[in-house]
DRENPA-3360 file (N, C-alpha, C; in nm, 2 decimals, always signed):
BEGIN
1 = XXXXXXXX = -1.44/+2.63/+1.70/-1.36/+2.54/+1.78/-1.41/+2.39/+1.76 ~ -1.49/+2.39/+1.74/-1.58/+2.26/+1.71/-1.55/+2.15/+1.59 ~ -1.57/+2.25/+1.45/-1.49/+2.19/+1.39/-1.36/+2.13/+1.36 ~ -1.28/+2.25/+1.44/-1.13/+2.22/+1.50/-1.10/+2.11/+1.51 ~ -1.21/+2.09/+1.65/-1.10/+2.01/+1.74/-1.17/+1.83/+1.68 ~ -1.28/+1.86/+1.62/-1.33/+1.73/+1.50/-1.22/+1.70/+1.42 ~ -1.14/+1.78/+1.37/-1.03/+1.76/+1.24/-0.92/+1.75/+1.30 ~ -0.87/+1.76/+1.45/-0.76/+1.71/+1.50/-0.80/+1.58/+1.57;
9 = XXXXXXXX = -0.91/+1.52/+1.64/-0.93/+1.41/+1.66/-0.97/+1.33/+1.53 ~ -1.04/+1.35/+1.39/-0.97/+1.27/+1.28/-0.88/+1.23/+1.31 ~ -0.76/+1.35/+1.30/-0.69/+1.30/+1.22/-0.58/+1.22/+1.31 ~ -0.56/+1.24/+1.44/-0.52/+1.15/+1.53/-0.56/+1.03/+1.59 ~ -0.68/+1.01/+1.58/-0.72/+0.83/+1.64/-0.77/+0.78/+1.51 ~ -0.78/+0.86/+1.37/-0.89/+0.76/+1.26/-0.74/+0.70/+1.17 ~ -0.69/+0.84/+1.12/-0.58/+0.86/+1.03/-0.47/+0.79/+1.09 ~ -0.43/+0.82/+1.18/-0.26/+0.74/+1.28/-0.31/+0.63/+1.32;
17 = XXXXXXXX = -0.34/+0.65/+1.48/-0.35/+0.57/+1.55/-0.43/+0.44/+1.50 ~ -0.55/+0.45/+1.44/-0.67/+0.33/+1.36/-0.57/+0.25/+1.29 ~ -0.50/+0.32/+1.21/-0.40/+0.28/+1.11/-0.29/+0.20/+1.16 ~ -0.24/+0.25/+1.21/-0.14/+0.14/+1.31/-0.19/+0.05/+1.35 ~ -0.26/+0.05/+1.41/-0.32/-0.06/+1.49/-0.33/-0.18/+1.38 ~ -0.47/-0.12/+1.25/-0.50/-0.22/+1.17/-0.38/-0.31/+1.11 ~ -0.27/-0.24/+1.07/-0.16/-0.27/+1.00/-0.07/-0.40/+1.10 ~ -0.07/-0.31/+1.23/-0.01/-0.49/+1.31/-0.11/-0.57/+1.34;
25 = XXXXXXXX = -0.25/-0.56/+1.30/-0.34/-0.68/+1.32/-0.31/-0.70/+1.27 ~ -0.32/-0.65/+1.16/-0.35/-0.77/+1.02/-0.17/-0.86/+0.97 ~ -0.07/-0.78/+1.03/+0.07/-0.85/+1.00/+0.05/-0.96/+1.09 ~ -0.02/-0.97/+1.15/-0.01/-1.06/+1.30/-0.06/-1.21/+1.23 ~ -0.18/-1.20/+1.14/-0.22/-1.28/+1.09/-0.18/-1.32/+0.93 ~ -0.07/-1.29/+0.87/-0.04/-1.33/+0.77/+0.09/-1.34/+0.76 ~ +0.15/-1.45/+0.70/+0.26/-1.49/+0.68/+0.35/-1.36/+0.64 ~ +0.50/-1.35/+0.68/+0.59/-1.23/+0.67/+0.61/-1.20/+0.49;
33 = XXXXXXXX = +0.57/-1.35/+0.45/+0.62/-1.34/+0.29/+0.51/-1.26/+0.17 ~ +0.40/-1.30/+0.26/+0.24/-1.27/+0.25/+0.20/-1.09/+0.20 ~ +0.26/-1.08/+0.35/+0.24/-0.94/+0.38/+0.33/-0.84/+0.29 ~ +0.49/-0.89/+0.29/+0.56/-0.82/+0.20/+0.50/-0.76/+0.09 ~ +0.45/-0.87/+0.02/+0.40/-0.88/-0.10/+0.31/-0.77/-0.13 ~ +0.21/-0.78/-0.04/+0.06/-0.71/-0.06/+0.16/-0.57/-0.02 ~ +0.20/-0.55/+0.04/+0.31/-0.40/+0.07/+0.39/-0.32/-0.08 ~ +0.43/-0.42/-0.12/+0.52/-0.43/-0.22/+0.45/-0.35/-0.34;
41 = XXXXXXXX = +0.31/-0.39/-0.32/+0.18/-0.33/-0.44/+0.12/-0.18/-0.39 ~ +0.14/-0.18/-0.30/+0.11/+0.00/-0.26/+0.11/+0.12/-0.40 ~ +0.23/+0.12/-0.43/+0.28/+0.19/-0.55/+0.18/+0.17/-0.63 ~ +0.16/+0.09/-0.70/+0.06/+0.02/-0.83/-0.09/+0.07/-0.76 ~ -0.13/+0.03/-0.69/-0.27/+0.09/-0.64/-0.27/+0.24/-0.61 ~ -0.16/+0.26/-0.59/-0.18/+0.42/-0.55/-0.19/+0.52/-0.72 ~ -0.13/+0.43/-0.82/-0.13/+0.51/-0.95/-0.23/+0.47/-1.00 ~ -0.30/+0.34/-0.96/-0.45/+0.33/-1.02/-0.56/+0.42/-0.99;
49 = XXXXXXXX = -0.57/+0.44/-0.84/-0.62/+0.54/-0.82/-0.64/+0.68/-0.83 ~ -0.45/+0.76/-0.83/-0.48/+0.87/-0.88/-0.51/+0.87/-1.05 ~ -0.53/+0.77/-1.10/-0.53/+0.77/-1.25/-0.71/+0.81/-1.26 ~ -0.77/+0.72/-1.21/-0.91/+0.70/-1.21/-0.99/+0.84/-1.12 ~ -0.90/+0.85/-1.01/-0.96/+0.99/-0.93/-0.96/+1.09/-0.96 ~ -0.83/+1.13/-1.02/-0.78/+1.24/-1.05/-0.74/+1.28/-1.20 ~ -0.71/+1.18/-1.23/-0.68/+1.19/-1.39/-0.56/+1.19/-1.42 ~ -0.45/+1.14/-1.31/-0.29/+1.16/-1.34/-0.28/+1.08/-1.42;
57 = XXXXXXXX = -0.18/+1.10/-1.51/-0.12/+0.96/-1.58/+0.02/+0.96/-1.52 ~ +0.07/+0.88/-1.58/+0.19/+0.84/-1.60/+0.31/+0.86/-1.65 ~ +0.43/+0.90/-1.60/+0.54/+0.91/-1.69/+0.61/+0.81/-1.75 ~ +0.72/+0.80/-1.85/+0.79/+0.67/-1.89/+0.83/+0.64/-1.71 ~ +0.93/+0.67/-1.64/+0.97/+0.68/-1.53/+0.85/+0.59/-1.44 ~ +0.73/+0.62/-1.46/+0.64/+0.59/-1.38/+0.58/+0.42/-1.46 ~ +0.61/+0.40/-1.56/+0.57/+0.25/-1.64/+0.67/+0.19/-1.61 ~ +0.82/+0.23/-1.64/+0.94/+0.15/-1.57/+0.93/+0.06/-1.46;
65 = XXXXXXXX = +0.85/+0.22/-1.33/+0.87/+0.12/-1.26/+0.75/+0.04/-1.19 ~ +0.66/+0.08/-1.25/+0.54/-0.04/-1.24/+0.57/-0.19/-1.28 ~ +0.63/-0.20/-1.39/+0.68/-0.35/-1.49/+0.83/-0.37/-1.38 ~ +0.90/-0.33/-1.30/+0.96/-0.32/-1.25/+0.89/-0.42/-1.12 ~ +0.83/-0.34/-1.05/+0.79/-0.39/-0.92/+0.68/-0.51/-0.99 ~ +0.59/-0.53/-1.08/+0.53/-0.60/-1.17/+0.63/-0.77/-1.14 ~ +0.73/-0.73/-1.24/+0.83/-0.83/-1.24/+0.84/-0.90/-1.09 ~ +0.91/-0.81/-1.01/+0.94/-0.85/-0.89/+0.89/-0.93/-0.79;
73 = XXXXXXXX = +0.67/-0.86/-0.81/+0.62/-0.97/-0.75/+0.63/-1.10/-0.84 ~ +0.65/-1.10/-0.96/+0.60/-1.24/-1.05/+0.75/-1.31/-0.96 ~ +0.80/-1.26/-0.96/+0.94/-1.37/-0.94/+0.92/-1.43/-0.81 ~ +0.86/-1.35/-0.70/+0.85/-1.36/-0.59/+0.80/-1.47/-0.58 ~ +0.66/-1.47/-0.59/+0.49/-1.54/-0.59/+0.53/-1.71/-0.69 ~ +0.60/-1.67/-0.76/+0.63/-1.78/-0.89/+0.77/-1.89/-0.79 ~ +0.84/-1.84/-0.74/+0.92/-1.93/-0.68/+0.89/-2.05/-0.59 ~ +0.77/-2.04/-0.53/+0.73/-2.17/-0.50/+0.84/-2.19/-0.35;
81 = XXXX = +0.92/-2.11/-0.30/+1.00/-2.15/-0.18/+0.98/-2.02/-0.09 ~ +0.93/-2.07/+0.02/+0.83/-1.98/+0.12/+0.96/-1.93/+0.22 ~ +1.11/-1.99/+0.17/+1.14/-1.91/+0.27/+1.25/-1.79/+0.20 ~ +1.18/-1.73/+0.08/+1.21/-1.61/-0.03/+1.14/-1.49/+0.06;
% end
C-alpha cells in the first residue's frame, strides 16, 4: 500500500498539479508572443530527446515537420512586430 499510494501522490501533486501551476507562473511573467514561441518548440525538444534517450530517429514525415515548425519560429522571431 505504501508504494501505492507514493505513485498516486506523484503522480497527482508532482506530475498535474506542480505542472499547472508552474506553467501559469511562468505565462504570467512572459510576454503572450514569448511564451507562444517557447511552446511552439515542444515538438523539436521532445525528438531531441527521444533521439538521445532512446535512440528514436526520425521519419521523412518527422524532418518535414521539424523545418516546418523550424521555419515558422524563424518567421515569427525575425518579424520584429510584437504584435505577430
Amino acid at each position: 500500500l505504501g508504494v501505492s499510494a507514493a505513485a498516486i501522490l506523484w503522480t497527482g501533486w508532482i506530475t498535474c498539479a506542480y505542472t499547472i501551476f508552474a506553467q501559469s507562473f511562468g505565462q504570467g511573467r512572459v510576454n503572450p508572443t514569448d511564451s507562444n514561441l517557447i511552446y511552439t518548440t515542444q515538438p523539436l525538444f521532445s525528438s531531441l530527446f527521444a533521439y538521445f534517450l532512446l535512440g528514436e530517429v526520425l521519419g521523412i514525415y518527422g524532418y518535414i515537420g521539424a523545418v516546418l515548425i523550424g521555419m515558422a519560429l524563424w518567421l515569427v522571431s525575425s518579424s520584429g512586430d510584437e504584435s505577430v
